[in-house]
DOGUVEX-450157 format. One record per residue (C-alpha): residue number from 0; x, y, z; chain. Coordinates in nm, 3 decimals, decimal comma. Each point is the difference from the previous one (the first is absolute). Example, Ala and Ser with C-alpha at 12.3 -4.5 7.8 and 13.67 -1.06 7.14 Angstrom:
     n         u         v         w   chain
     0     1,230    -0,450     0,780       A
     1     0,137     0,344    -0,066       A
This chain:
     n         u         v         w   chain
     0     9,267     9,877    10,665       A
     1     0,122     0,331     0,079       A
     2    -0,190     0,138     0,296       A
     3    -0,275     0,278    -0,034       A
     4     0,074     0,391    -0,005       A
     5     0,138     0,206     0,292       A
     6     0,020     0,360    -0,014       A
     7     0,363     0,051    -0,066       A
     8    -0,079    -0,249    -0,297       A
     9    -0,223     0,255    -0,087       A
    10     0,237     0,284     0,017       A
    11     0,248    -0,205    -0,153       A
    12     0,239    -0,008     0,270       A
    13     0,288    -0,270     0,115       A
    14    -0,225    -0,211     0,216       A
    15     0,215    -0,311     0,090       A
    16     0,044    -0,119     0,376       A
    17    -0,228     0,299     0,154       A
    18    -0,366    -0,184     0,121       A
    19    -0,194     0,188    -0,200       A
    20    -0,338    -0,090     0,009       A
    21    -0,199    -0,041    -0,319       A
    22    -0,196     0,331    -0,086       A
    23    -0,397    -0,039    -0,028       A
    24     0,069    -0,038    -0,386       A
    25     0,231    -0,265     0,102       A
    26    -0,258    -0,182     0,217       A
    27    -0,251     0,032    -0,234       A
    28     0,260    -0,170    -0,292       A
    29     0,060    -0,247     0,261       A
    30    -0,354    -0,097     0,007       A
    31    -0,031     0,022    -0,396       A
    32     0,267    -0,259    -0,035       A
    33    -0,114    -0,212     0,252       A
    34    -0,334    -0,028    -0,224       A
    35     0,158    -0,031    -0,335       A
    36     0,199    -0,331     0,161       A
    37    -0,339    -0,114     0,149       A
    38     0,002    -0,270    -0,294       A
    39     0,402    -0,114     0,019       A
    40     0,051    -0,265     0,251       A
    41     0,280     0,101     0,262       A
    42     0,101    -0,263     0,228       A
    43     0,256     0,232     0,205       A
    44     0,135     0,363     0,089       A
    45     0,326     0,115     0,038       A
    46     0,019     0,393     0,077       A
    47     0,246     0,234     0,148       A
    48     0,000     0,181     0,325       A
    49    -0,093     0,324    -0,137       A
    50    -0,380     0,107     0,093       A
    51    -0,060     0,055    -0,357       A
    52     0,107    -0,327    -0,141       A
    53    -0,169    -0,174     0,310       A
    54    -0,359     0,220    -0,011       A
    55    -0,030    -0,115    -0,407       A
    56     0,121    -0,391     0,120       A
    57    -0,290     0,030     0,249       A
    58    -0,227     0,146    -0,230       A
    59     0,037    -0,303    -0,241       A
    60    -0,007    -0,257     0,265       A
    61    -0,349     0,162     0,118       A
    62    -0,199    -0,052    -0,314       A
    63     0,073    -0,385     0,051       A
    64    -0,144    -0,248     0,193       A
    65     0,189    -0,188     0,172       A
    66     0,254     0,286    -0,029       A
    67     0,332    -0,092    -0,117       A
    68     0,277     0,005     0,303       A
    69     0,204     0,344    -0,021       A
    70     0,406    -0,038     0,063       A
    71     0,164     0,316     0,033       A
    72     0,365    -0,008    -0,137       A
    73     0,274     0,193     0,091       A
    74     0,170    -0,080    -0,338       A
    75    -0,323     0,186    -0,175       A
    76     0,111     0,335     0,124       A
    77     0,077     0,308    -0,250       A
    78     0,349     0,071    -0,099       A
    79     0,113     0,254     0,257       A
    80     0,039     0,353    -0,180       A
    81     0,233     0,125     0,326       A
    82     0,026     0,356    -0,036       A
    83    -0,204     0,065    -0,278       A
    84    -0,364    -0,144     0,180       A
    85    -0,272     0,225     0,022       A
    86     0,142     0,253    -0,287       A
    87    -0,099     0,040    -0,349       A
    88     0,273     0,040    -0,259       A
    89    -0,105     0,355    -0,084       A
    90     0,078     0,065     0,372       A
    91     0,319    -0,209    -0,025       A
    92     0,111     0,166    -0,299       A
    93     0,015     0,312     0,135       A
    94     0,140    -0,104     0,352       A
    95     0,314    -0,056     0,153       A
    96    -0,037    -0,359    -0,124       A
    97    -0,033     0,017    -0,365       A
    98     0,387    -0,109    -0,042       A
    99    -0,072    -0,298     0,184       A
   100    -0,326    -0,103    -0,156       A
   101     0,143     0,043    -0,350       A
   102     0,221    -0,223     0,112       A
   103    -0,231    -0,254     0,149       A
   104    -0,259     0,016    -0,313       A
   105     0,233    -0,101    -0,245       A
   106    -0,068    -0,320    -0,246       A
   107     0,418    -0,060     0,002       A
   108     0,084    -0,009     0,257       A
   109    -0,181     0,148     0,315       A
   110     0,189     0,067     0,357       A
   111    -0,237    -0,070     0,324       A
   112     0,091     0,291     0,228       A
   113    -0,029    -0,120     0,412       A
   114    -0,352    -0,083     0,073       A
   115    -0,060    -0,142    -0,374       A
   116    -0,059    -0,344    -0,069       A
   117     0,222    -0,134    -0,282       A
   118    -0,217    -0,176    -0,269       A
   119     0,208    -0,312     0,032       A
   120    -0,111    -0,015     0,362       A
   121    -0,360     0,030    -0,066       A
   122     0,045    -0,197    -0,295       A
   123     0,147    -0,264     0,236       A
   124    -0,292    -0,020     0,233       A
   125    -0,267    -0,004    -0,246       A
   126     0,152    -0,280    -0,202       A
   127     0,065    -0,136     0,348       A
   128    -0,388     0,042     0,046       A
   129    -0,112    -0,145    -0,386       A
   130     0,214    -0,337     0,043       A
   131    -0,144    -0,109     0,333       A
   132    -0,342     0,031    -0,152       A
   133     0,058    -0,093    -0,343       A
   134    -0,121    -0,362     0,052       A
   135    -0,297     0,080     0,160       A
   136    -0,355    -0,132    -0,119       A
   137    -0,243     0,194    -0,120       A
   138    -0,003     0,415    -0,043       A
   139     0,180     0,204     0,217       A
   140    -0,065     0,353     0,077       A
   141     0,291     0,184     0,124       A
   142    -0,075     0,400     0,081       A
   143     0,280     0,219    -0,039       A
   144     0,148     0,377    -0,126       A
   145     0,071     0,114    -0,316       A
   146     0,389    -0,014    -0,059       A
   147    -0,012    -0,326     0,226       A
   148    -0,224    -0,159    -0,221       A
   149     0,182     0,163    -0,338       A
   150     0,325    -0,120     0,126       A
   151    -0,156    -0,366     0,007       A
   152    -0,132     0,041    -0,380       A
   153     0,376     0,196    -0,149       A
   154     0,208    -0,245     0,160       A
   155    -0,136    -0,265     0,213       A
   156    -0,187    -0,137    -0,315       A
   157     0,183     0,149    -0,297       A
   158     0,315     0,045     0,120       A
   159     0,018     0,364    -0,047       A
   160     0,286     0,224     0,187       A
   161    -0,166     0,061     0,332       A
   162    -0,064     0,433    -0,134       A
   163    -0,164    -0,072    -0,290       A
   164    -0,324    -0,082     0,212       A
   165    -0,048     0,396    -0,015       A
   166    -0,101    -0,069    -0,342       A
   167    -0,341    -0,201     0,114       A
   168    -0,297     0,126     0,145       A
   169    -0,224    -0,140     0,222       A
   170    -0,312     0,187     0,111       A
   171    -0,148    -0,013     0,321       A
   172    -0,201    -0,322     0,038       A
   173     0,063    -0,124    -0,341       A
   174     0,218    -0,352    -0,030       A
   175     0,298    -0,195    -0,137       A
   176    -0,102    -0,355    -0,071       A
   177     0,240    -0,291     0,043       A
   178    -0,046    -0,313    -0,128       A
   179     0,230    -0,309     0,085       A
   180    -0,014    -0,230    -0,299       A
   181     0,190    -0,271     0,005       A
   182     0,201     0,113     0,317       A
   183     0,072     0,381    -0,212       A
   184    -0,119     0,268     0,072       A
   185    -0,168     0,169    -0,263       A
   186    -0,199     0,407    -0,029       A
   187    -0,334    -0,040    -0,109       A
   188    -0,091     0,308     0,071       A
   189     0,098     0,368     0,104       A
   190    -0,174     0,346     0,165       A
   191    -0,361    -0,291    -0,038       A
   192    -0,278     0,058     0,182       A
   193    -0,055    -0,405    -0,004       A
   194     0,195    -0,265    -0,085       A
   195    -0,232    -0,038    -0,302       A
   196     0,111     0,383    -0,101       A
């Protein structure tokens, strides 16, 4: 699940390794989801770090009794945008980045100026992440971000190059369902309220 909506979500801005916290639409998604799931089992949590990833884990895990443990995962964090957090891409555009970010946003073959994280080293970490847990029992909730969570879908799962994840979407508190069938992993479902749909 991707976590609920912060302001720069809102404004459509970079928001990556910045704590943003979710906005009151955000908490109020949070909430929402946390309802629709009221009826899934969900034996255990994995979230990242990031306030907003950890308020909607918490906001799950509340509407259940007993609550599911919460285990926050480093692994779970958003791919780090570097220089480009906190802007929009009008704003990069037209500033003294825009070279860099054309360069960075391409499908063939995108260069990761100094403070990006290169999609094979996310990409590394989250399938790092999916394989330890791939044999557990039960459901699994695991709250992340948006590309994160993309990245797992494009080429985690499908097998994708790591840039073509910019092709999904994942709204704020909506889900990509896994399920391991016969020890593969398999997309059930995509941008779901529920795993039903």
């Amino acid at each position: 699940m991707r976590h609920g909506e912060t302001v720069w979500n809102h404004e459509r801005r970079f928001t990556t390794r910045t704590d943003v916290p979710l906005s009151e639409a955000g908490m109020v998604q949070a909430h929402e989801a946390a309802g629709r799931l009221a009826g899934t089992r969900i034996d255990r949590i994995y979230s990242s770090p990031l306030h907003r990833a950890l308020f909607t884990a918490e906001a799950v895990a509340e509407q259940r009794s007993p609550a599911p443990e919460i285990v926050v995962d480093e692994r779970l964090t958003e791919i780090d945008a570097g220089p480009f957090e906190g802007k929009t891409e009008e704003e990069l555009a037209e500033g003294p980045l825009a070279e860099a970010f054309v360069s960075w946003h391409s499908d063939e073959a995108p260069e990761f100026p100094e403070g990006t994280e290169p999609f094979d080293h996310a990409l590394s970490r989250a399938a790092s992440f999916l394989d330890e847990h791939a044999g557990e029992d039960g459901t699994t909730l695991v709250v992340t971000h948006g590309s994160l969570a993309r990245l797992m879908v494009s080429s985690y799962l499908l097998g994708g190059p790591p840039a073509v994840h910019r092709h999904l979407w994942l709204d704020n508190c909506r889900l990509a369902v896994i399920e391991w069938r016969g020890g593969v992993p398999k997309l059930t479902g995509f941008n779901v309220t529920r795993p039903e749909g």
